[in-house]
KOLKOLBA-22462 format. One record per residue: residue in three letters; z negated, x negated, y negated of N, C-alpha, C in turn. Coordinates in steps of 0.1 Angstrom, whole numbers. Each point is the difference from the previous one (the first is absolute). Example, Ala and Ser with C-alpha at 12.3 -4.5 7.8 and 13.67 -1.06 7.14 Angstrom:
  resn   n.zz   n.xx   n.yy  ca.zz  ca.xx  ca.yy   c.zz   c.xx   c.yy
   ALA    -78   -132     57      0      9    -12      0     -9    -12
   SER      7      4    -11      0     -9    -11     -8      8    -11
REM end
This chain:
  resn   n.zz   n.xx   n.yy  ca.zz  ca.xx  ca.yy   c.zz   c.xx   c.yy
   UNK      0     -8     12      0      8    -12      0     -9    -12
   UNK     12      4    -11      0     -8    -10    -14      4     -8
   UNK     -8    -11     -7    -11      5     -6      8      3    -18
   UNK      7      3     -4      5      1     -7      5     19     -6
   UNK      2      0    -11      2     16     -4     11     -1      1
   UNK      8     14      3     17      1      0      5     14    -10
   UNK      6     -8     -5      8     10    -16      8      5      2
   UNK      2      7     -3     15      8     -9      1      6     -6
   UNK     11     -8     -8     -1      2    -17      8      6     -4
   UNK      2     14     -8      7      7     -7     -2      0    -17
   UNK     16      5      0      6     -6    -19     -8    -13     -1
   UNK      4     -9      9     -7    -15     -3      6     -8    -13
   UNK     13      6     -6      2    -10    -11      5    -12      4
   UNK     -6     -8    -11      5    -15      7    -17     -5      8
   UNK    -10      6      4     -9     -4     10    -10     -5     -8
   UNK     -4      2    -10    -14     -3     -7    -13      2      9
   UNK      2     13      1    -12      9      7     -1     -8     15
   UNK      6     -1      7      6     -9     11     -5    -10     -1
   UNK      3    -11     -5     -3    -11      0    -14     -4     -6
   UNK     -6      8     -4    -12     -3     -6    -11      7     12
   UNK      6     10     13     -4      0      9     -8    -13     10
   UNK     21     -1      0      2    -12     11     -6    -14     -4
   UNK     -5     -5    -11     -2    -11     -3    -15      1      2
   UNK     -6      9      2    -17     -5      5     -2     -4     13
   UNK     14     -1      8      1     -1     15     -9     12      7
   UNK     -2     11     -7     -5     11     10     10      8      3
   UNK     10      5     -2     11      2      0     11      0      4
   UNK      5      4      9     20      0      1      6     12     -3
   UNK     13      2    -11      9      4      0     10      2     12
   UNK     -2     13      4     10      2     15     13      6     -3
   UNK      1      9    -12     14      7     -3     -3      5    -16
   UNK     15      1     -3      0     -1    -21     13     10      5
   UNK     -2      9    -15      6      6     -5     -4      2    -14
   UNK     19      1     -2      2      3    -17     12      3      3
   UNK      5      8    -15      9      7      1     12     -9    -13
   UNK     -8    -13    -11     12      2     -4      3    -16      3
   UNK     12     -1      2      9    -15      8    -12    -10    -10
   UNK      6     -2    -15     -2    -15      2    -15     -3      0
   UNK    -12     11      2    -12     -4     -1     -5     -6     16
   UNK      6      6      6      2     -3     14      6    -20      2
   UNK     12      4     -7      2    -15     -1     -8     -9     -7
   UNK    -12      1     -6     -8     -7     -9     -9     -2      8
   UNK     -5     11     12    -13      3      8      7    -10     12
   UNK      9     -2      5      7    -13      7      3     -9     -3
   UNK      3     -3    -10      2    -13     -6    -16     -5     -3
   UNK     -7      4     -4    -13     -6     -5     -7     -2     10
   UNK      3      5     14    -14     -3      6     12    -13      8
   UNK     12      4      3     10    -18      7    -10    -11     -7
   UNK      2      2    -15     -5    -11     -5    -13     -3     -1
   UNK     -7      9      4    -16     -5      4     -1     -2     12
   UNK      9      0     10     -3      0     12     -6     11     13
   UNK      1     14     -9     -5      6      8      6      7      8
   UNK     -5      2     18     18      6      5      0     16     -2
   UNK     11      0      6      9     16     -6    -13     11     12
   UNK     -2     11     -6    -12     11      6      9      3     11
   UNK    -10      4     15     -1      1     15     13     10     -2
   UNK     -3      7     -6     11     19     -2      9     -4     -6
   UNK      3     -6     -7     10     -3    -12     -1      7    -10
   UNK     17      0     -7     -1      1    -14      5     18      0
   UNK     -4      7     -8      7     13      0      0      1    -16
   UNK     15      2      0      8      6    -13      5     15     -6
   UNK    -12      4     -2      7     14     -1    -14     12     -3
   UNK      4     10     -5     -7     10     -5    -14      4     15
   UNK    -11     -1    -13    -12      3     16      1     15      3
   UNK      4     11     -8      0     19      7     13     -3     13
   UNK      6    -12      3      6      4      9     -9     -4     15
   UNK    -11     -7     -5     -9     -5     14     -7     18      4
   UNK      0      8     -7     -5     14      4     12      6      8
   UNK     11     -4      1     14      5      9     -5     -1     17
   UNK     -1      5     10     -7      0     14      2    -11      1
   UNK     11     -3      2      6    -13     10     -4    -16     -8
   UNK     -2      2    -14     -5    -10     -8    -17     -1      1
   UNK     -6     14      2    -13     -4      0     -6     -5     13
   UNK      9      2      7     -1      0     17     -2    -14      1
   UNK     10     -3     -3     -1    -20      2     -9     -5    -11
   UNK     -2      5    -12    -11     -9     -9    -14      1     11
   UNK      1     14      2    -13      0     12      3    -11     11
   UNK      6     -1      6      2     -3     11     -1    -21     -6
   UNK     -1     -1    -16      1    -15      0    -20      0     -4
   UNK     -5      8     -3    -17      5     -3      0     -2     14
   UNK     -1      4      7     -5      1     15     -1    -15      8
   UNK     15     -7     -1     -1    -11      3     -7    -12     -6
   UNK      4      3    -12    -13     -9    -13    -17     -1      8
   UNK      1     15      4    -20     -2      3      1     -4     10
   UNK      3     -2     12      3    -10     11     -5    -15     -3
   UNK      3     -3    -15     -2    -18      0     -9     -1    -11
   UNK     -1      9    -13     -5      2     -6    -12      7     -3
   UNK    -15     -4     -7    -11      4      1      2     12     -6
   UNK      8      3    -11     -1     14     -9     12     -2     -7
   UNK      5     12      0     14      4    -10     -5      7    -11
   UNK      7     -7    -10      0      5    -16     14      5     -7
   UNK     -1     11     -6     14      4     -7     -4     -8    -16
   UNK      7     -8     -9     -2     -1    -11     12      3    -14
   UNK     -5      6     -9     14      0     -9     -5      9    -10
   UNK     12     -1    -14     -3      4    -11     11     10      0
   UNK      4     12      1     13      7     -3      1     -2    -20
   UNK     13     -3      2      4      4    -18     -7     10     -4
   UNK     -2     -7    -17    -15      9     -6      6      7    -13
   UNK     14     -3     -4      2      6    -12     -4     12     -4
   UNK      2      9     10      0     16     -5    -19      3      5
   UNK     -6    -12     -2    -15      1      0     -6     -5    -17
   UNK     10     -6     -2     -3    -11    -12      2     10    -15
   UNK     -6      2     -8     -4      2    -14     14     -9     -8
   UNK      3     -9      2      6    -10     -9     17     -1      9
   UNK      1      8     12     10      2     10      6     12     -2
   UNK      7      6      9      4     17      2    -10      7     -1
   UNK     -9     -5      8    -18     14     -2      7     13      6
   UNK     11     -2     11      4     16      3     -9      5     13
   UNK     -8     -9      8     -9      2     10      4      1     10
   UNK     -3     11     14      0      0     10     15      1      8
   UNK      4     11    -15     18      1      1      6     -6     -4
   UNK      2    -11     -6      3    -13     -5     11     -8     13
   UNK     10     -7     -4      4     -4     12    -12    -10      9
   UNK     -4     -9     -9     -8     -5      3    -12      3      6
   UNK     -7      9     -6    -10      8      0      0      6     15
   UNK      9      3      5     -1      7     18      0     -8      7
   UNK      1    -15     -2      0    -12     11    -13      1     -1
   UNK     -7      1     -9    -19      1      4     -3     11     14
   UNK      6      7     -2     -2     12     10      6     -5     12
   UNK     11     -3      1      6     -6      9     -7    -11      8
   UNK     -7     -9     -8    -10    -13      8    -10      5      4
   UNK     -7     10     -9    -11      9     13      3      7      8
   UNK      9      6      1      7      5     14      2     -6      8
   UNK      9    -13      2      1     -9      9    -10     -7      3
   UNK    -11     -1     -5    -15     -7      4     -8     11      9
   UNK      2     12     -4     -5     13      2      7     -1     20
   UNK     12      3     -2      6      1     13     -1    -13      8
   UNK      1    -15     -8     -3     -9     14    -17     -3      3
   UNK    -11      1    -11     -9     -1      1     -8    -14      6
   UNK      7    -10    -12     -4    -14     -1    -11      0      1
   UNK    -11    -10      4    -12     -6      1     -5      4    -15
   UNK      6     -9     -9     -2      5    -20     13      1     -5
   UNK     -4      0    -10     10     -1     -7     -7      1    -16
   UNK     12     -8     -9     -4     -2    -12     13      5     -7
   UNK     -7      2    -14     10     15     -6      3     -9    -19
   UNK      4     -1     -2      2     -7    -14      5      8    -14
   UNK     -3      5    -11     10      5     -9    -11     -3    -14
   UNK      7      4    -12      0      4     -9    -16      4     -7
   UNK     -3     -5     -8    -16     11     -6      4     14     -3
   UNK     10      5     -2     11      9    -10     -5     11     22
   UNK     -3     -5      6      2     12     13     -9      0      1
   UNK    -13     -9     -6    -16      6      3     -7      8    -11
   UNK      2     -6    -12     -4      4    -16     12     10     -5
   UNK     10      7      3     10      8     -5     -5     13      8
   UNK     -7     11    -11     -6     13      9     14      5     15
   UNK     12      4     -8     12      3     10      1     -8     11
   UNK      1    -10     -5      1    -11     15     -9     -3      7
   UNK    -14      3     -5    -13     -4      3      2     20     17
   UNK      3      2     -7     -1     14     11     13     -7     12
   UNK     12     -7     -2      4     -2     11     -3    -10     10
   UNK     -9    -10     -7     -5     -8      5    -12      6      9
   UNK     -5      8     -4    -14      6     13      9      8      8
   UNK     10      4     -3      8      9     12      5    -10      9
   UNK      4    -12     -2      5    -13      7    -16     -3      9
   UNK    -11      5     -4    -11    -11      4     -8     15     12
   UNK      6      6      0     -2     15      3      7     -2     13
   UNK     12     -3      0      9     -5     11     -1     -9     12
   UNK    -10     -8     -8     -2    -11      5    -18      2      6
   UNK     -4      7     -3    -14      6      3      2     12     14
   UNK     14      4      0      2     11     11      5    -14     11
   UNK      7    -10     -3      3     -9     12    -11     -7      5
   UNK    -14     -1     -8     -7     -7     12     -3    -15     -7
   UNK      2      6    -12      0    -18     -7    -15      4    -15
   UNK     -5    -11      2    -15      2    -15      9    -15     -6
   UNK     -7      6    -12     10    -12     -9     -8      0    -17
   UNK     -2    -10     -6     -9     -6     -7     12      1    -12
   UNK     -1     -1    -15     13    -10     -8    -14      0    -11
   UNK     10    -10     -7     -1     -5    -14     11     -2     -9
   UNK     -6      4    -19     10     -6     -6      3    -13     -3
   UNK      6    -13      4     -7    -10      2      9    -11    -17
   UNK     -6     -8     -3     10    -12     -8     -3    -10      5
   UNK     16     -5      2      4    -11      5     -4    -11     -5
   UNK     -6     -4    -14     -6    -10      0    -15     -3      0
   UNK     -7     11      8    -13     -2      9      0    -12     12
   UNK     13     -2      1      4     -2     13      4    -15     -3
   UNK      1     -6    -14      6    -13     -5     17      1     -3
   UNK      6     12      1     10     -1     -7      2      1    -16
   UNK      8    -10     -4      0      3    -18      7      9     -8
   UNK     -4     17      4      4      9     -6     -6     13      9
   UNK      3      3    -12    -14     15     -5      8      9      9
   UNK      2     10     11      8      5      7    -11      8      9
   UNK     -1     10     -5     -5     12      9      8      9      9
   UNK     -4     -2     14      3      9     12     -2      7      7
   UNK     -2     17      1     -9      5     11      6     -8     13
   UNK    -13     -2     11      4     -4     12    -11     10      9
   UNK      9      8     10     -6      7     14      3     -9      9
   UNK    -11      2      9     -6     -9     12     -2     12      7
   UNK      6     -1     16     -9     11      7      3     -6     16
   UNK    -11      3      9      4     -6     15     -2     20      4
   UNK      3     -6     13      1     17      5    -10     -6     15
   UNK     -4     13     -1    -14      2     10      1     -6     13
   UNK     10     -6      8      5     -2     12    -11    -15      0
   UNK      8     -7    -18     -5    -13      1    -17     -1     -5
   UNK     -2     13     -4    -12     -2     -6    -13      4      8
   UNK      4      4     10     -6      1     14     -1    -11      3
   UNK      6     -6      7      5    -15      9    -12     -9     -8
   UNK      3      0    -19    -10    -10      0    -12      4     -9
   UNK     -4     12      3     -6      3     -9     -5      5     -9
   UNK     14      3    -11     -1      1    -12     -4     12     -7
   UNK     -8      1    -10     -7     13     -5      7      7     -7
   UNK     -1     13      2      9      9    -10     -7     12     -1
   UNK      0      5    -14     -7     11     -3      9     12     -8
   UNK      6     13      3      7      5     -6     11     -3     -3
   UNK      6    -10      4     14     -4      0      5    -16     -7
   UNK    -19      2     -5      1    -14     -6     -1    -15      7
   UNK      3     -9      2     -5    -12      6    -13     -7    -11
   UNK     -9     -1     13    -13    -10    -10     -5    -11      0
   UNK     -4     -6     -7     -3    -16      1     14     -7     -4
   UNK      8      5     -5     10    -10      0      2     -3    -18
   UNK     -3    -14      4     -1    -10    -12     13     -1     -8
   UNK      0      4    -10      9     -4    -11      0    -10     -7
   UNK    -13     -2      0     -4    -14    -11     -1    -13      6
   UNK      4     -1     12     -4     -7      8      5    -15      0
   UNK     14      4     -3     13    -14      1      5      2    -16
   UNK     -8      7     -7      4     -5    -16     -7    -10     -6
   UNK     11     -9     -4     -5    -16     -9     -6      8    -13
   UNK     -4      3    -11     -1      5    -13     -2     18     -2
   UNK    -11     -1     -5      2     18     -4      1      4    -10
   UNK      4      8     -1     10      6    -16     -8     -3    -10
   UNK    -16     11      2     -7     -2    -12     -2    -15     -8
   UNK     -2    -12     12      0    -13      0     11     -4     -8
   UNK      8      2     -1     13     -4     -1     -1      4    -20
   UNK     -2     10      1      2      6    -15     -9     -4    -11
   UNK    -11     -7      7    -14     -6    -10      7     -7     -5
   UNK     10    -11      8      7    -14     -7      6      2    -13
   UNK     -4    -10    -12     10      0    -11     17     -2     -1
   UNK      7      6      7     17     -1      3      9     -2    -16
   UNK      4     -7     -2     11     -2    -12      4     12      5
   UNK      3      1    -16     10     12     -6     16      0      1
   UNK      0     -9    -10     13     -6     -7     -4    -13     -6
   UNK     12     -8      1      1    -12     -3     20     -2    -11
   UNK     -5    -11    -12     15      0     -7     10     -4     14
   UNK     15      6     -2      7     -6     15      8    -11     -7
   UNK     -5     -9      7     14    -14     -3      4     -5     13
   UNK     13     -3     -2      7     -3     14     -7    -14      4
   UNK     -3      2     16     -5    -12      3    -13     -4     -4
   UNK     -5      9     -5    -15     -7     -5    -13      1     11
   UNK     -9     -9    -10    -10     -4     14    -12      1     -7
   UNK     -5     16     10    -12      2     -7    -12      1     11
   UNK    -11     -7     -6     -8     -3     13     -7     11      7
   UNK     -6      4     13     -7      6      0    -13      7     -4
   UNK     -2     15     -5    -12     -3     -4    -13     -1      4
   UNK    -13      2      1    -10     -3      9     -6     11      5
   UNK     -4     10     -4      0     16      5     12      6      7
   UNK      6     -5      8      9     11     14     -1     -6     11
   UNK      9      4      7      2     -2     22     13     -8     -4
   UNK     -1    -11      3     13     -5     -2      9      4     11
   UNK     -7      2     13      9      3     11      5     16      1
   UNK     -3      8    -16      9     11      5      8     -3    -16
   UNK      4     -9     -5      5     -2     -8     21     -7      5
   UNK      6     10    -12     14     -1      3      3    -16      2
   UNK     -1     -9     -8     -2    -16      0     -8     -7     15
   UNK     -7      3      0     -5      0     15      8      1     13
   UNK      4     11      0     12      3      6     10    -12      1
   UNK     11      3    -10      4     -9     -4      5    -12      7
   UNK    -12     -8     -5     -4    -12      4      1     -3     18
   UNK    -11      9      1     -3      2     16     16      0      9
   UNK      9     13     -3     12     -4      6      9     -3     -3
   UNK     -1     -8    -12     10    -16     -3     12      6     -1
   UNK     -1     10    -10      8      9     -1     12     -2     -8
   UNK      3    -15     -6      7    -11     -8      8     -2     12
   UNK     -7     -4     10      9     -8     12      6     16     10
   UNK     -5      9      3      7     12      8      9     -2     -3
   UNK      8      7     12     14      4      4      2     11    -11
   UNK     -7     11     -2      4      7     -7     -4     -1    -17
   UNK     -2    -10     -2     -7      2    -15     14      2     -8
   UNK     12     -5      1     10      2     -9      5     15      4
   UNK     -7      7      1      1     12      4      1     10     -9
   UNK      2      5    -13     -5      5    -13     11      8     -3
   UNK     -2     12     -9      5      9     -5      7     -7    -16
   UNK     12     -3      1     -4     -8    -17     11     14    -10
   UNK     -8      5     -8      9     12    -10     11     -5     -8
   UNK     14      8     -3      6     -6     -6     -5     -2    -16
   UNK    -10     12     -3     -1     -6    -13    -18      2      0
   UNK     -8      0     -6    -10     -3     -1    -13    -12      0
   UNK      8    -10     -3     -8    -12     -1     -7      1     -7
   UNK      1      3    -15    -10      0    -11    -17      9      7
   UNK     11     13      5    -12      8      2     -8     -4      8
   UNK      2    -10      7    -10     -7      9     -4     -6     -8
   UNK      0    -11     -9     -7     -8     -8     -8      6    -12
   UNK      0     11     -4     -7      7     -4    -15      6      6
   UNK     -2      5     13     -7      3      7    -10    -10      4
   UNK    -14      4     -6    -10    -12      2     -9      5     17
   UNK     -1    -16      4     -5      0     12    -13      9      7
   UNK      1      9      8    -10      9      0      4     12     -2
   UNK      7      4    -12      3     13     -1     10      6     10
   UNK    -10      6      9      5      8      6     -3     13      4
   UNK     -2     11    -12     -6     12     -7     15      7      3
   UNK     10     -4     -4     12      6     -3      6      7     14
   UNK      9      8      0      3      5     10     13     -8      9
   UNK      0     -6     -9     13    -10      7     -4    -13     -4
   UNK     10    -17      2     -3    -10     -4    -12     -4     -5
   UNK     -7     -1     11    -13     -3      3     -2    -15      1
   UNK     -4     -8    -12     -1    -15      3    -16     -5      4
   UNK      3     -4     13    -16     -2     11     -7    -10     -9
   UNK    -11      1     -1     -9    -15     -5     -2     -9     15
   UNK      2    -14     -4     -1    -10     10    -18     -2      6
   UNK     -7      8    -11    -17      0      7     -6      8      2
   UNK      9     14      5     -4     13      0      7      5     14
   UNK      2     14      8      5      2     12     10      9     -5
   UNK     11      3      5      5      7     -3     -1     16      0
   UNK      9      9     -5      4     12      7      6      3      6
   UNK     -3     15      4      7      2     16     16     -9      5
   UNK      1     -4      6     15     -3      3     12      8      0
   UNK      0      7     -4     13     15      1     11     -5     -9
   UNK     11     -4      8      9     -8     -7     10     11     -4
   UNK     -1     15      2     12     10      0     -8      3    -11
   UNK     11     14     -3     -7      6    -12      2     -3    -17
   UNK     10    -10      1     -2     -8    -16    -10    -12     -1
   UNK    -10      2     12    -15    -12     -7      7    -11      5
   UNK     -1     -7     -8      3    -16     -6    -10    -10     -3
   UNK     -3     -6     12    -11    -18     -6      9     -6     -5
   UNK     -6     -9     -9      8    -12     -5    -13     -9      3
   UNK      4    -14     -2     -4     -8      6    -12     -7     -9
   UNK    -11     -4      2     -8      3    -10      1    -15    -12
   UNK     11     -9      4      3    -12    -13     14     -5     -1
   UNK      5      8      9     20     -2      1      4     14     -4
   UNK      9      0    -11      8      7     -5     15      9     13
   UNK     -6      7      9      6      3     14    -14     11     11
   UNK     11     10      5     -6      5      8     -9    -10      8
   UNK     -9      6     10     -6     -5      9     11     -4     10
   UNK     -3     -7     11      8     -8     11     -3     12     13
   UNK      7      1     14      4      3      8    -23     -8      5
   UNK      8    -10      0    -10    -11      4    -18      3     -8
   UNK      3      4     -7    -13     -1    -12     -7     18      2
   UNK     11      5      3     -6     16      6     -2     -1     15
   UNK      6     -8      7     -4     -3     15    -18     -1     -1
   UNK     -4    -13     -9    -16     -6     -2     -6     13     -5
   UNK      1     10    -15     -4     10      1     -5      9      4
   UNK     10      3     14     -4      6      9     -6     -6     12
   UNK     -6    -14     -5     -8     -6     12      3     -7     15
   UNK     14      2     -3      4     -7     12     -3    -17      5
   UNK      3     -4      9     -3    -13      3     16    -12     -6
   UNK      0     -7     -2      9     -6     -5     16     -2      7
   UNK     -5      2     11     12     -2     13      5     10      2
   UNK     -5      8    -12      9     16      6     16      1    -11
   UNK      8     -4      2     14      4     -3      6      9      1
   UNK     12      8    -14      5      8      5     12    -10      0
   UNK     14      7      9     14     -8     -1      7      0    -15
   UNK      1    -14     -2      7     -1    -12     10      9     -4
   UNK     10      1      9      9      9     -5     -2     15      2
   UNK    -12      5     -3     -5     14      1      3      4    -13
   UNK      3     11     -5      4      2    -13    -16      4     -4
   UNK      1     -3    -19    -15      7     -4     -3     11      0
   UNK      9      6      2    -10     15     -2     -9      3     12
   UNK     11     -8     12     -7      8      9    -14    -12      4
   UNK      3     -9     -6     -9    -13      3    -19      6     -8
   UNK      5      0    -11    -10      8     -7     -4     15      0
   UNK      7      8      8     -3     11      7     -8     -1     10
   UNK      1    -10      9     -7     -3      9    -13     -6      0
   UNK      1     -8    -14    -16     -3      1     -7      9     -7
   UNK      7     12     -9     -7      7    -11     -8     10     11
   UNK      7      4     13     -4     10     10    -14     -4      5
   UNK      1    -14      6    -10     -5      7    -11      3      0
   UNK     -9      3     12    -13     -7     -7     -5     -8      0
   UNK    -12     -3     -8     -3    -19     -4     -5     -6     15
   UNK      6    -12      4     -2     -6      9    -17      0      3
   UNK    -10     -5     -7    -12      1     -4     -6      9      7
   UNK      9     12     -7    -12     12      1      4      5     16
   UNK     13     -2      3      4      2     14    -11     -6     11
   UNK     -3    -16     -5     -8     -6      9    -14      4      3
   UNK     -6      7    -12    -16      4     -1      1      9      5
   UNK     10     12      1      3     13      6      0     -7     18
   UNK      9     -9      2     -3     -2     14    -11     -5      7
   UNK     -7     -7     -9    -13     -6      6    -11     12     -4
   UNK      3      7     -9     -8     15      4      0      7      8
   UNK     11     -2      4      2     10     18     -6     -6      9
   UNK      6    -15      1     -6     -3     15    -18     -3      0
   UNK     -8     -7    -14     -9      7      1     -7     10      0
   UNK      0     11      1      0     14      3      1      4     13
   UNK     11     -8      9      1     -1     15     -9     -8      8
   UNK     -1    -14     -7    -10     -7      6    -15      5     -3
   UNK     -7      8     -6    -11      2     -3     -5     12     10
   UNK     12      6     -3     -3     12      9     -1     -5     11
   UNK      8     -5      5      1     -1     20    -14    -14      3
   UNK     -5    -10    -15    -14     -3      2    -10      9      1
   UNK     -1     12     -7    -12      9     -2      1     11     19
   UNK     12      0      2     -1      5     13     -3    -12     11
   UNK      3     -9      0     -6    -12     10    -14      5     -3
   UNK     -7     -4    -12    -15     -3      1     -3     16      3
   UNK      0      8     -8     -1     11      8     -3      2     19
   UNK     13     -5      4     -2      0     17    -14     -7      2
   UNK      1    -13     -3     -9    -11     -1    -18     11      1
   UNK      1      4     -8    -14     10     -2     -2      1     11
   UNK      9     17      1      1      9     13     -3     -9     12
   UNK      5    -11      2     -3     -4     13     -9     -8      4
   UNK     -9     -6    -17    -12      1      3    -11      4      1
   UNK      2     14     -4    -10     15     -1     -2      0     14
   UNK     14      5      5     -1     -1     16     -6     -6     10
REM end
């Protein structure tokens, strides 16, 4: 028996969520699916180049409401089934597209194109009935009263299959990533496995399970610090750090860390045909505006959402931010590449989707602690009983 957890990942993107799995080594990726080509090509190409091999199931290209078709759900079942054979516990993981959840997006909800793939991933978790599974979206589908009702009808669904499940709204740079990026996240195992080791549930809820557990920094913590504001912008200038912040959730930090001068992708950049001045106008920090948002180099960013009009500029070069410099952003490790010849939109589409590598990893060492405690409190548990006896 592999002692290892076995995935599969839906609307994987280019593998953020994934890889921030697989890199605690508790983890294997057994099958991916996404539906649009070149993010898929980004989610293969990045991990060739880290070395990691291609998942047990392979790659699936294409819309997930067609895994609800008989003959499609028949063999996704039929690759669950074989998975628990080698593997200690199967997990579904994935974020479906959040636009028509988002305030700042469509905001059209449930009936949203987007908006039905949410329904669609609990259904398919509903009908194969993974070990857990973890659910990813938007604050706009916890805190939005309308969406806020389809989201308990989703958790309602998931309460009739057999599954207790915990969430939070969580930000990503609790977690050590450098930007402010709030995400509800549902967690839920279903009773089969919460039998086997244990695990407590009360009304549909799961208990004991630690949120706080694998977070580097907590919010409140975080906001005592004196953060720059704004600073005058000059190209190229060198301004020191100051002595009140976290340098490690700072954009410069980043940066530095993945040598983001030498990346494959740093010549990666959006350059406008006209607007230079209006970059050089814009002082470093101000990033209040709804668009052309220039990052301070000792502060963390904002959310990464590269769609929409929102525009980083780079916080002392007169130029968008780099392919390379939103890769660090979003917390990735340095070896993570997308292919040079990826076009930007979709390059920066891809990372704007993601979620932060960071917070992916605290999320996975939340789970497996959670697993390992419980199946400790049932050992010592036995332990008692058998010396009552």
């Amino acid at each position: 028996m592999n002692d290892k957890i076995g995935i599969f990942s839906f609307f994987a993107g280019a593998g953020f969520l994934d890889l921030g799995f697989e890199q605690t080594d508790l983890y294997e990726t057994l099958f991916v699916n996404e539906i649009h080509k070149p993010f898929m090509e980004i989610y293969k190409y990045s991990r060739a180049n880290m070395g990691i091999p291609a998942p047990k199931f392979g790659y699936s290209l294409g819309d997930i409401t067609t895994f609800l078709k008989k003959e499609k759900l028949a063999n996704l079942k039929d690759k669950v089934e074989e998975a628990r054979k080698e593997y200690k516990m199967i997990g579904f993981i994935g974020g479906p597209p959040c636009p028509d959840f988002s305030v700042a997006g469509k905001n059209k909800g449930k009936d949203g194109e987007n908006g039905v793939l949410s329904g669609t991933y609990i259904k398919l978790i509903c009908k194969i009935k993974p070990d857990f599974f973890l659910f990813e979206n938007v604050k706009g589908l916890y805190r939005t009263k309308k969406h806020r009702e389809f989201f308990e009808e989703l958790k309602t669904q998931l309460k009739r299959a057999g599954y207790s499940f915990t969430e939070q709204l969580i930000n990503s740079i609790e977690f050590g990533a450098p930007q402010d990026r709030e995400r509800i996240i549902l967690i839920g195992f279903h009773k089969n496995i919460r039998k086997e080791y244990g695990m407590k549930a009360q009304k549909g809820s799961l208990l004991n399970f630690d949120w706080e557990q694998h977070k580097i920094f907590k919010l409140e913590d975080i906001n005592k610090y004196t953060w720059p504001e704004t600073t005058p912008y000059g190209e190229n200038s060198v301004v020191p750090a100051p002595g009140n912040i976290i340098p490690e959730l700072t954009v410069e930090h980043w940066f530095q860390k993945n040598e983001v001068l030498n990346h494959v992708n740093q010549d990666q950049f959006f350059t406008p045909q006209q607007g230079l001045a209006r970059f050089q106008t814009i002082l470093e920090g101000d990033d209040k505006k709804k668009s052309y948002k220039r990052l301070h180099r000792w502060r963390y960013s904002p959310t990464a959402a590269y769609g929409n009009n929102e525009v980083h500029l780079h916080p002392y070069q007169s130029r968008r931010i780099s392919a390379a410099e939103a890769l660090a952003i979003q917390s990735l490790p340095m070896e993570f590449v997308i292919p040079p010849d990826m076009t930007l939109s979709n390059a920066f589409k891809a990372i704007g989707n993601g979620v932060p590598y960071m917070a992916a990893q605290g999320l996975a060492l939340n789970i497996h602690s959670f697993i390992e405690e419980a199946k400790e409190k049932k050992k010592q548990k036995k332990v008692v009983i058998k010396k009552e006896n």
